[in-house]
C-alpha positions in Angstrom: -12.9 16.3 0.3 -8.8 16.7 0.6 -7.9 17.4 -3.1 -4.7 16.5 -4.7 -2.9 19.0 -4.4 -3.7 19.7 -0.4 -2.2 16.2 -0.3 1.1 16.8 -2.0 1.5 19.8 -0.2 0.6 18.5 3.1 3.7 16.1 2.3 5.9 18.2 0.6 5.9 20.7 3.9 7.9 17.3 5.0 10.4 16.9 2.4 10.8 16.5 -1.6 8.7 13.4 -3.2 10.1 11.3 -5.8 8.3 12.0 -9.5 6.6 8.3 -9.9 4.9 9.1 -6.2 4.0 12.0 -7.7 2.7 10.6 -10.9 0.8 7.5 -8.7 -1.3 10.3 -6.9 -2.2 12.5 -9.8 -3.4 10.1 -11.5 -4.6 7.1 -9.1 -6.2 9.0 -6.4 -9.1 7.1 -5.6 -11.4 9.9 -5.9 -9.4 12.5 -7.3 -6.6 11.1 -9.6 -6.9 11.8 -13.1 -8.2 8.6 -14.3 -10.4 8.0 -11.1 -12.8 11.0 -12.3 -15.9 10.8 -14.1 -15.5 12.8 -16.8 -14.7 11.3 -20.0 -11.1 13.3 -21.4 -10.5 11.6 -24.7 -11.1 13.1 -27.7 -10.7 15.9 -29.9 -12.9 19.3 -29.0 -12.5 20.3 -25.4 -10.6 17.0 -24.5 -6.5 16.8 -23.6 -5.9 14.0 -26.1 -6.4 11.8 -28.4 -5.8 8.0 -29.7 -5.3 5.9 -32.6 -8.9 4.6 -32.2 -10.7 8.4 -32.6 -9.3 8.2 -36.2 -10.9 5.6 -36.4 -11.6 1.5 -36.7 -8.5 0.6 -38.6 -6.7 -0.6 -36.0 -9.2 -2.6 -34.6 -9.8 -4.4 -37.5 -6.4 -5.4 -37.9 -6.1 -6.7 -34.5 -9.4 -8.6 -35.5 -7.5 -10.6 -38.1 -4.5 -10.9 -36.1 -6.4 -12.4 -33.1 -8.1 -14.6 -35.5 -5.4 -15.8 -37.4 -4.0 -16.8 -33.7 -7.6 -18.8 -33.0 -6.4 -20.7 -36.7 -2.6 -21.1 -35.2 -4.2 -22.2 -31.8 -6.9 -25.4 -33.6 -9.7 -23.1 -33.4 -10.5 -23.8 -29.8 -14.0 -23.6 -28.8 -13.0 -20.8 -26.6 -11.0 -17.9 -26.9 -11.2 -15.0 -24.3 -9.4 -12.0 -25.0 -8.7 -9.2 -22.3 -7.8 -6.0 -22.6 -6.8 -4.5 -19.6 -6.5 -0.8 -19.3 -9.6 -1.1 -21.9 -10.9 2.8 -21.7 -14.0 3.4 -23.4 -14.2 0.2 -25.3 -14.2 1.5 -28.6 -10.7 -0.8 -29.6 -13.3 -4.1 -27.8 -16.3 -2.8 -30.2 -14.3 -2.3 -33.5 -12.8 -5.6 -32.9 -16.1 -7.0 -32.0 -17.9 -5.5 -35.3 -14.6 -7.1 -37.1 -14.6 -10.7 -36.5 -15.9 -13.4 -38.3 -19.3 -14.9 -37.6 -17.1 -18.5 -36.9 -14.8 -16.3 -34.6 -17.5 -14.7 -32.8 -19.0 -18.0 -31.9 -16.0 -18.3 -29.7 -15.2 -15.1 -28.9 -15.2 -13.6 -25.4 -13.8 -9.7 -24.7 -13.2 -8.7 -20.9 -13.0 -5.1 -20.9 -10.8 -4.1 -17.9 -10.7 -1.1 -16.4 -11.2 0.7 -13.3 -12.1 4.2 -14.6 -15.7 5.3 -13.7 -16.2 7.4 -16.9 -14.5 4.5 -18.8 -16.9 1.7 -17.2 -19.7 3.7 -18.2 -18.9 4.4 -21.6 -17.9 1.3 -22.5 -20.8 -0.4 -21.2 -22.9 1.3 -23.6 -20.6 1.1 -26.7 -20.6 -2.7 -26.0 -23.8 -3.4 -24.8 -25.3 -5.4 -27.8 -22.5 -7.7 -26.9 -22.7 -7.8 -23.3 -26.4 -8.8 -24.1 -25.0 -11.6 -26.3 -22.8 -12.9 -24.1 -19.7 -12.1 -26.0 -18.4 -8.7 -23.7 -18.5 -8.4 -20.3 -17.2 -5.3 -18.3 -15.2 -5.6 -14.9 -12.8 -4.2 -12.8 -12.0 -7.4 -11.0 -8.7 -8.3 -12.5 -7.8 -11.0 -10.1 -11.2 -13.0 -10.3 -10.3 -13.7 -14.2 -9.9 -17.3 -14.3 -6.6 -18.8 -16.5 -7.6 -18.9 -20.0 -6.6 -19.3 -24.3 -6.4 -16.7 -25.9 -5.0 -12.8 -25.9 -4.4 -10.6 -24.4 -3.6 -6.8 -25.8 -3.5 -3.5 -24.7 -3.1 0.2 -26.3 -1.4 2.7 -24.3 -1.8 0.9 -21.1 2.1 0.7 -20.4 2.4 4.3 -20.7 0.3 5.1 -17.6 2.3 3.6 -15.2 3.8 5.7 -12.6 7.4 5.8 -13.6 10.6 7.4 -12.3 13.3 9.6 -14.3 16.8 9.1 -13.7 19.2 11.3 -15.1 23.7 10.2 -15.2 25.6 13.2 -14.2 28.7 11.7 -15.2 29.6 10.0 -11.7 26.4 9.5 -10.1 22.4 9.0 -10.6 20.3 12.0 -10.4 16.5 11.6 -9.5 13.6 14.0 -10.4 11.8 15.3 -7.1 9.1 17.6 -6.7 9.6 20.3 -4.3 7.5 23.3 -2.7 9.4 25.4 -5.6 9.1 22.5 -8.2 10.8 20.1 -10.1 14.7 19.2 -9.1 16.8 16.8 -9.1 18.7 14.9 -6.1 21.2 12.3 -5.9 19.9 8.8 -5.2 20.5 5.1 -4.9 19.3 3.9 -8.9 19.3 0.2 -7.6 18.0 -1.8 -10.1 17.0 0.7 -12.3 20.7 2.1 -11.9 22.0 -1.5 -12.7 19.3 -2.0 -16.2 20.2 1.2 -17.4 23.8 0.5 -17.3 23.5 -2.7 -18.7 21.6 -1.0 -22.1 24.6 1.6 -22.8 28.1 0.6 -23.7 29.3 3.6 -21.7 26.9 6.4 -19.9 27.9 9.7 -20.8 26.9 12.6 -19.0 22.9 14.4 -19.6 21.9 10.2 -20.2 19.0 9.2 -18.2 15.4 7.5 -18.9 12.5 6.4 -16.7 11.9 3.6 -14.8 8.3 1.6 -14.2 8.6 -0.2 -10.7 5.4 -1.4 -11.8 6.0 -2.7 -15.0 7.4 -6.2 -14.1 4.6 -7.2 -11.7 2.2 -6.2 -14.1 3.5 -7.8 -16.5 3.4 -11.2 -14.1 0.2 -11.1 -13.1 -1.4 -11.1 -16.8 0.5 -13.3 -17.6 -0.8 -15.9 -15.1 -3.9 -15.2 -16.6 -3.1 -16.7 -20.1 -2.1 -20.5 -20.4 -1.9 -20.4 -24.5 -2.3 -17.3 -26.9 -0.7 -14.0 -27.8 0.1 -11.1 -25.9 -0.2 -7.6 -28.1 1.1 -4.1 -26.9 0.9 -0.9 -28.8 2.3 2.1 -27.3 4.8 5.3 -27.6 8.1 4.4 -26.5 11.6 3.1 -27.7 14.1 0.6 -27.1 16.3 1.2 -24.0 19.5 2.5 -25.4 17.5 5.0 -27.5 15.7 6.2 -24.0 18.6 6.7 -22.7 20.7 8.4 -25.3 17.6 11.3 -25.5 16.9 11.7 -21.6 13.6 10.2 -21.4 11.4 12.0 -19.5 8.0 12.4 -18.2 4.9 14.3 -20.5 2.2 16.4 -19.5 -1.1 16.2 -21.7 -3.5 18.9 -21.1 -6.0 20.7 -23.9 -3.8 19.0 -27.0 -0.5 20.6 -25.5 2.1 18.3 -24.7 5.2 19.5 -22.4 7.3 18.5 -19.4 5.9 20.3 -17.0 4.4 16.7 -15.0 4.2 18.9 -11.7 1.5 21.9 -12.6 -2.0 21.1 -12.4 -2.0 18.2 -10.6 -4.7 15.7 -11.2 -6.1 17.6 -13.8 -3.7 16.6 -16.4 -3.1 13.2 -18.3 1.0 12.5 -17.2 2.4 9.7 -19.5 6.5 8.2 -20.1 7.8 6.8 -22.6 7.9 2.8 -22.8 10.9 0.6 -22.6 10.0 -1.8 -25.2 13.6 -4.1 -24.5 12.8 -4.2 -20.7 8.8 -4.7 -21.6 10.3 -7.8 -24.4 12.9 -9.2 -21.5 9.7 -9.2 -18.9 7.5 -10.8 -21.2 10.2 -13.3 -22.0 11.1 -14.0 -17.9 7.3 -15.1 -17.9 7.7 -17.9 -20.5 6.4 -15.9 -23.9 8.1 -16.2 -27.5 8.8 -12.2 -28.4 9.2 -10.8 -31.4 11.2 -7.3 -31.8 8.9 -4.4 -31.3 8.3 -2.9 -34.6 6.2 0.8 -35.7 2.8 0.5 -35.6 3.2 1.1 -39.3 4.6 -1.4 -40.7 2.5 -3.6 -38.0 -0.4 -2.4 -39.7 0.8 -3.0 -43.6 1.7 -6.5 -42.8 -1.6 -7.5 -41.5 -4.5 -5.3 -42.5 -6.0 -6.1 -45.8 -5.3 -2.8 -46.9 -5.8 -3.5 -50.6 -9.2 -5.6 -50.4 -10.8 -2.7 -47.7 -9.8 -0.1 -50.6 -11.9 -1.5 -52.8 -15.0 -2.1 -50.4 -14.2 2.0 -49.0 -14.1 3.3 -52.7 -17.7 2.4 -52.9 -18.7 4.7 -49.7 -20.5 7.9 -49.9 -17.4 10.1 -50.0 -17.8 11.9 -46.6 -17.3 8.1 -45.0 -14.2 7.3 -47.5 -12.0 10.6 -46.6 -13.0 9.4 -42.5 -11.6 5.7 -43.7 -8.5 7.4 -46.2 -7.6 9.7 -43.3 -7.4 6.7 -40.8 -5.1 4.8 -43.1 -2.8 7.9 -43.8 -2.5 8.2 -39.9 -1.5 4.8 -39.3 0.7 4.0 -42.0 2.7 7.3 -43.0 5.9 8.8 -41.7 5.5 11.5 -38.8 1.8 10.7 -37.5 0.3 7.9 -35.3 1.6 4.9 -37.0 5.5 6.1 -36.6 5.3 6.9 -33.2 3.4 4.2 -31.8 5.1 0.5 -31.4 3.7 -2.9 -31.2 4.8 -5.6 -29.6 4.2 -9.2 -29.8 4.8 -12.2 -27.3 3.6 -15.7 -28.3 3.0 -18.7 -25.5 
């Protein structure tokens, strides 16, 4: 079988490739991307990284209260479907799941979405009792998902899309190529990401630059389409678009816990991320009809709507093994410097 990097040097013997074409193969090969393998790479020990939901369930049971207190906003329909696309290994579906309300639950359907082999399979045993009760299903079929109310959320989904840097030298746009001899950077046409990035900076200096999703938009769209009434929640890394730009936003390489720049070594066996745009992510989400409210830390997303003080009280009474887990998951979420600070959240209401 042709391996990745056979591929991008069968095409680099042709010329230089732009970084998101790059970034699309390592990581969307059908057989050999990064994502399209079968070995699970989340996690702590012997994995490349981790997420909010290894520390464990806190965030998912604040999204369970704030998708619940939408059901309240919404009538309590008699159905509420929520999707998650880009789902992983279901653990953010199952915490939410074991989080709800028995009146919730009654209505409650999670689609788990995502096209990861050793994702599928974990989270088809995580969420099993609930598959069996009809209140999770699993699938990979994005388009057959009938219109529906409810949400839609996702964690760390935007951050995987295949994105370009640009860099301003002062009189023209630079982009990031990959070469036979590595990374480098050629002049280029921006276009439209040319024309955003000068309308988010009052005047470009020299050294700015950021990273541009052409997928974010149509993604964007097409879930969308797929809820009529709800909320849409995002939580990822990223900043607003004039910050981005003022630090050079670039791409990152996750391999073994060690993050750096270096998005072209060890292709397809590394986790490649960028940075979100949360004002371009906001102005998308409002082109396709949603109510959005400013992006805001994950921190302070997490004091307004977790019952922080009421869980206390129920974790003080834990054997004290279980209650430093539950302390530890709060301190990452909620103080300066760690998860909750440099993950955002973003809301859109339709």
């Amino acid at each position: 079988m042709t391996t990745v990097a056979e591929i991008l040097h069968q095409r680099l013997s042709q010329g230089v490739i732009p970084a998101a074409e790059v970034m699309q193969l390592a990581l969307y090969h059908p057989q050999e991307g990064y994502y399209r393998q079968s070995q699970n790479r989340w996690g702590f020990e012997g994995r490349d990284y981790y997420t909010a939901l290894d520390c464990g369930p806190l965030l998912g049971q604040t999204l369970a209260l704030r998708l619940e207190d939408n059901w309240k906003q919404l009538g309590s329909p008699s159905s509420y479907t929520v999707l998650e696309p880009g789902a992983g290994r279901g653990w953010l579906g199952r915490d939410i799941l074991s989080h709800v309300s028995p009146s919730f639950l009654k209505t409650f359907t999670y689609l788990h979405r995502d096209d990861s082999p050793a994702a599928q399979n974990e989270a088809k045993q995580v969420l099993a009792p609930w598959i069996q009760s009809g209140h999770a299903v699993v699938t990979d079929h994005l388009n057959s998902i009938q219109p529906f109310v409810g949400a839609i959320f996702s964690n760390e989904l935007f951050d995987a899309l295949p994105a370009q840097p640009w860099r301003w030298d002062g009189s023209q746009w630079l982009q990031e190529v990959l070469s036979l001899e590595g990374s480098e950077w050629h002049p280029a046409d921006a276009a439209e990401a040319g024309q955003w990035f000068a309308s988010q900076a009052e005047d470009l200096e020299a050294g700015d630059g950021s990273i541009w999703a052409e997928g974010l938009a149509p993604l964007v769209h097409l879930l969308a389409q797929k809820l009529t009434q709800g909320i849409m929640i995002a939580i990822d890394y990223g900043e607003s678009a004039d910050r981005l730009l003022a630090k050079g936003a670039d791409l990152r390489r996750y391999r073994q816990h060690q993050v750096d720049g270096k998005w072209w070594e060890e292709i397809g066996q590394c986790d490649l991320t960028a940075d979100v745009d949360f004002t371009r992510l906001q102005a998308c989400w409002e082109h396709e009809g949603f109510h959005a409210l400013a992006h805001q830390p994950l921190s302070h997303w997490i004091r307004r709507h977790a019952l922080l003080e009421t869980w206390e009280a129920v974790w003080a009474e834990l054997p004290s093994e279980q209650k430093m887990r539950q302390t530890n998951n709060v301190l990452q979420l909620t103080l300066p410097g760690l998860l909750g600070e440099r993950f955002r959240v973003l809301e859109g209401h339709r």
